[in-house]
C-alpha positions in Angstrom: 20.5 -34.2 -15.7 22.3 -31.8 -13.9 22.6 -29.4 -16.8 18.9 -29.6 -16.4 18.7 -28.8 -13.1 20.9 -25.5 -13.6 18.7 -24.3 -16.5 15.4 -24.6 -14.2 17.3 -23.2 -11.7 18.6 -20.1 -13.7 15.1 -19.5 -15.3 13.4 -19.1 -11.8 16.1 -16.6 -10.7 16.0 -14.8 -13.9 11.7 -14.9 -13.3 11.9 -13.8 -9.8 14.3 -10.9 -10.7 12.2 -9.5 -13.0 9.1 -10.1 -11.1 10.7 -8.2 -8.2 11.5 -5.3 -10.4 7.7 -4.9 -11.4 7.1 -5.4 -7.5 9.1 -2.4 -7.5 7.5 -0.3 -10.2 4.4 -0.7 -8.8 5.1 0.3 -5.2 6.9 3.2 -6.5 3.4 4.1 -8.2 1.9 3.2 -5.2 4.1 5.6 -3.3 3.8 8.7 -5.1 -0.4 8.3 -5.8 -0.3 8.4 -1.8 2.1 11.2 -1.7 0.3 13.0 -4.1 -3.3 12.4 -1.6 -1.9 13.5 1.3 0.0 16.7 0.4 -3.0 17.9 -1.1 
């Protein structure tokens, strides 16, 4: 049961971590598109 508990837990960390790093990508896109628009 507890086992249990650790796996759900680990598998919403490991989810969230890689969810963040597309968060990341994606504003780093976002970034440099409005950069990119205001320089020019």
């Amino acid at each position: 049961m507890i086992s249990g508990i650790k796996m759900v837990i680990f598998a919403i960390k490991k989810n969230l971590s890689i969810l963040l790093g597309g968060f990341k990508k994606i504003f780093r896109i976002y970034t440099t598109i409005y950069n990119n628009i205001f320089i020019v």
